[in-house]
C-alpha positions in Angstrom: 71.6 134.2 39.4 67.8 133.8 39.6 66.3 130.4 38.6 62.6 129.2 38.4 60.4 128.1 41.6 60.4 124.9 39.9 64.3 124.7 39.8 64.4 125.5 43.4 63.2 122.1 44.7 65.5 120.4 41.7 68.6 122.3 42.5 68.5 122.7 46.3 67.2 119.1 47.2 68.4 117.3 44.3 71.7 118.3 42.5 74.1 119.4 45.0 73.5 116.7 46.8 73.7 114.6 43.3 70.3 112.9 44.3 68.2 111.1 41.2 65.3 112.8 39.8 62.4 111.0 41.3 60.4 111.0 38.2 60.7 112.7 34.8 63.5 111.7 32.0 66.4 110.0 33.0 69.2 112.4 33.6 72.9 111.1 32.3 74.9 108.9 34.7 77.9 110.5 36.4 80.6 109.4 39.0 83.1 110.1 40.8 85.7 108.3 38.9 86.4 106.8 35.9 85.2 107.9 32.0 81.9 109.2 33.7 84.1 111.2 36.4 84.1 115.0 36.6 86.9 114.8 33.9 84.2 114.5 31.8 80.9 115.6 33.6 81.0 118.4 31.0 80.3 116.0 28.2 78.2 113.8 29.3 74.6 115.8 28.5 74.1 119.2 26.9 72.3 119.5 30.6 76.3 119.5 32.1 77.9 121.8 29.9 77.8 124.3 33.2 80.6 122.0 34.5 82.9 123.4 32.2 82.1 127.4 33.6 84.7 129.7 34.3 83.1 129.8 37.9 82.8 126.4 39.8 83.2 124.8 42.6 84.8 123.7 45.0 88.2 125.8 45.2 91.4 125.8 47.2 91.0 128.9 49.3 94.1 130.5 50.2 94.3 132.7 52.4 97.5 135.1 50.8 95.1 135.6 47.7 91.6 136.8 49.9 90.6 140.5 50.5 89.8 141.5 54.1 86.6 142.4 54.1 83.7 143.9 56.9 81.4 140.6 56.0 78.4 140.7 58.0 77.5 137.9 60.4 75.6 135.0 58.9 72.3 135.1 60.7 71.5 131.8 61.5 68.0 130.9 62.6 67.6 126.6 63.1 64.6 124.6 64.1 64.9 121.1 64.7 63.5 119.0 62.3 62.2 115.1 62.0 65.3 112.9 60.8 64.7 112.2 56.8 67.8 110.5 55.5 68.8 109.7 52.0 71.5 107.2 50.4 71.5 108.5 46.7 74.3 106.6 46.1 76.6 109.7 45.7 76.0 110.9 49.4 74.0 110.8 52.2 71.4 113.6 52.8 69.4 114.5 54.9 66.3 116.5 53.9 65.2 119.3 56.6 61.9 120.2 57.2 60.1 123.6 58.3 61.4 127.2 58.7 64.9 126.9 59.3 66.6 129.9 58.0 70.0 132.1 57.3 69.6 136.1 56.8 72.0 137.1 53.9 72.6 139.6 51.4 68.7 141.1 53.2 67.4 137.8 51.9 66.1 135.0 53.5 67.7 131.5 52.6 65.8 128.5 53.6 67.5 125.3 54.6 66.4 122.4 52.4 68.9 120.0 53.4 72.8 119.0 54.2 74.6 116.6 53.0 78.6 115.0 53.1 81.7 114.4 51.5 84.8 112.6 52.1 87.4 113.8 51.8 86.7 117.5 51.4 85.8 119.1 48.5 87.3 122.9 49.5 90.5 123.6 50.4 91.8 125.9 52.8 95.4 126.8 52.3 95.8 123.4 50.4 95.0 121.5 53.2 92.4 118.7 53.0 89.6 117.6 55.9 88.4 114.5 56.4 84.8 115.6 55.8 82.8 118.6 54.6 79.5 119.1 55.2 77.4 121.5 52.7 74.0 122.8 54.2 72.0 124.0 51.1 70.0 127.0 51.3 67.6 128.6 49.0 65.7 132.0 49.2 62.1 132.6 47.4 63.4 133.6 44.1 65.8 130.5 43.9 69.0 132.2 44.6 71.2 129.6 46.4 73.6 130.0 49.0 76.2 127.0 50.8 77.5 127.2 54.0 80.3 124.7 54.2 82.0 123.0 57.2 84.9 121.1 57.8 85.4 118.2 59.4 88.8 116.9 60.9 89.6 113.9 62.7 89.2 114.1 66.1 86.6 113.5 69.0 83.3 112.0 68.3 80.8 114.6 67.1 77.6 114.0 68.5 75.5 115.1 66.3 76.2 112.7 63.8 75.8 109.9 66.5 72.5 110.9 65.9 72.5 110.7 62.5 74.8 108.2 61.4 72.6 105.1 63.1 70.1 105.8 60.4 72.5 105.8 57.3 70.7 103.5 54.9 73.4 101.0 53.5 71.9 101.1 50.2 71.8 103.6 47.5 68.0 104.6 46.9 67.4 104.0 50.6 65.5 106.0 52.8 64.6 106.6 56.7 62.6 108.3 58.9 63.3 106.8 62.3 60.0 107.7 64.4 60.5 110.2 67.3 63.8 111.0 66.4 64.9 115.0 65.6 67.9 116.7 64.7 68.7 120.4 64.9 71.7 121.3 62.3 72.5 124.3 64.9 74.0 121.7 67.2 76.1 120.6 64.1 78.0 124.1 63.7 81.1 126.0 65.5 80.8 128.0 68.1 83.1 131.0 66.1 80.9 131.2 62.4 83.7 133.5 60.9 83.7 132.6 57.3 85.1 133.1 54.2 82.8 133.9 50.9 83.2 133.7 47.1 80.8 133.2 44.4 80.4 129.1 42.7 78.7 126.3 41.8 77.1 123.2 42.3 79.7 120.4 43.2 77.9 117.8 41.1 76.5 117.9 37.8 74.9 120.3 35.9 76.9 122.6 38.1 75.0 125.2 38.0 76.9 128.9 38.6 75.8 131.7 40.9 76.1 130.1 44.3 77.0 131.7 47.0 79.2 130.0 49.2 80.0 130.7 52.5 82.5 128.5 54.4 83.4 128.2 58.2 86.8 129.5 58.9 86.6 126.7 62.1 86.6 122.7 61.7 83.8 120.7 64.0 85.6 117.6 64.3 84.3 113.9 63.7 86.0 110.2 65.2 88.1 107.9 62.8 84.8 105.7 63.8 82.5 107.7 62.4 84.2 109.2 59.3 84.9 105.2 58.4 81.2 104.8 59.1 80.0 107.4 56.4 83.1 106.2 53.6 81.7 102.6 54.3 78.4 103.0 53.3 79.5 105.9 50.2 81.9 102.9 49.2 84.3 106.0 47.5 86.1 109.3 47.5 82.8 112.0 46.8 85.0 114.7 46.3 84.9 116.8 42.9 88.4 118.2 42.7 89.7 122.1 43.3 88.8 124.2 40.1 90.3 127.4 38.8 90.0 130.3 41.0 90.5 132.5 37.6 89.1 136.2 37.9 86.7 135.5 41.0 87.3 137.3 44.7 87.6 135.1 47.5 86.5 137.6 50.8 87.2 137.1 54.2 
């Protein structure tokens, strides 16, 4: 699906992540719970009637129901980048600067920023992580594309002991801790196997056409620091499993 260069900026640095517009109209309020949960996302604004699409996201992916496929290596292609971290009271973001790129599809998808949830929002097999983490890409002509990892409990990650000190504890908050960089490369597994099917946005409007491209292999994060990100969240940021219906899941 092909949106506007406009949209780009909107949809890559501001709705998967659920982040407020920072000026225009008001958009509806949503949550993750409640009568303004993603029970009702759908009918909250004419702008979220995508959340009712035959196509969203996330999904249980099970692994009986895939179809083998020759997938191509995701080419990844990281720079560090200054440390610009969000709390827009849905998640915490972090915006990435520069030319930071994955080769896909012969496109080029640029990284405009990761963000978190707790617990996971995929499933593999049914199973549930701790964590996911969903690095947003988009190429030139605003085609979007995910690449998801899990996290499990486990040993401390270090990347996110680089990150997680700078977690504002406020929604609407904001840092950029001088001198400090972060390069999401260090973030990933070492085996980037992955398993592909075609979604949405997570979080209102949930917009279709996605492509999402999740890690077969967990990084893993400490009980300290998974409580450290559900602390300052203050809730479950999860959308729950929608139908699979017609699509293919490949792996």
């Amino acid at each position: 699906m092909n949106i506007t260069r406009a949209a780009i900026v909107f949809v890559a640095s501001v709705c998967i992540g659920g982040v407020a517009p920072a000026r225009g109209a008001e958009k509806a309020h949503w949550t993750y719970e409640g009568a303004e949960g993603p029970a009702h996302w759908a009918t909250l604004s004419p702008e979220f009637s995508g959340c009712a699409g035959r196509n969203q996201s996330p999904i249980d992916l099970v692994q009986a129901r895939m179809i083998k496929a020759e997938l191509p290596a995701i080419v990844f292609s990281y720079q560090p980048s200054a440390l610009d971290i969000v709390n827009n009271g849905h998640t915490i973001q972090v915006d990435y600067t520069g030319n930071s790129t994955i080769q896909l599809d012969g496109r080029t998808f640029h990284l405009k920023q990761f963000h978190f949830h707790s617990p996971s929002e995929n499933l593999i097999d049914g199973k549930s992580y701790a964590m996911e983490a969903h690095l947003v890409h988009a190429d030139d002509d605003g085609n979007l594309a995910v690449v998801a990892v899990m996290i499990e409990s486990g040993a401390a990650n270090a990347f996110l002991d680089k990150v997680w000190p700078s977690m504002p504890a406020a929604a609407g908050g904001r840092a950029q801790p001088a001198g400090v960089q972060v390069n999401v490369s260090d973030f990933l597994p070492a085996d980037r196997a992955y398993y592909r099917f075609e979604g949405s946005l997570t979080t209102p409007p949930c917009t279709e056409g996605v492509r999402w491209l999740v890690l077969q292999k967990p990084v893993s994060a400490s009980a300290k620091q998974i409580e450290a990100f559900q602390h300052v969240v203050h809730h479950a940021n999860n959308r729950p499993v929608q139908p699979v219906n017609a699509r293919v899941v490949l792996k």
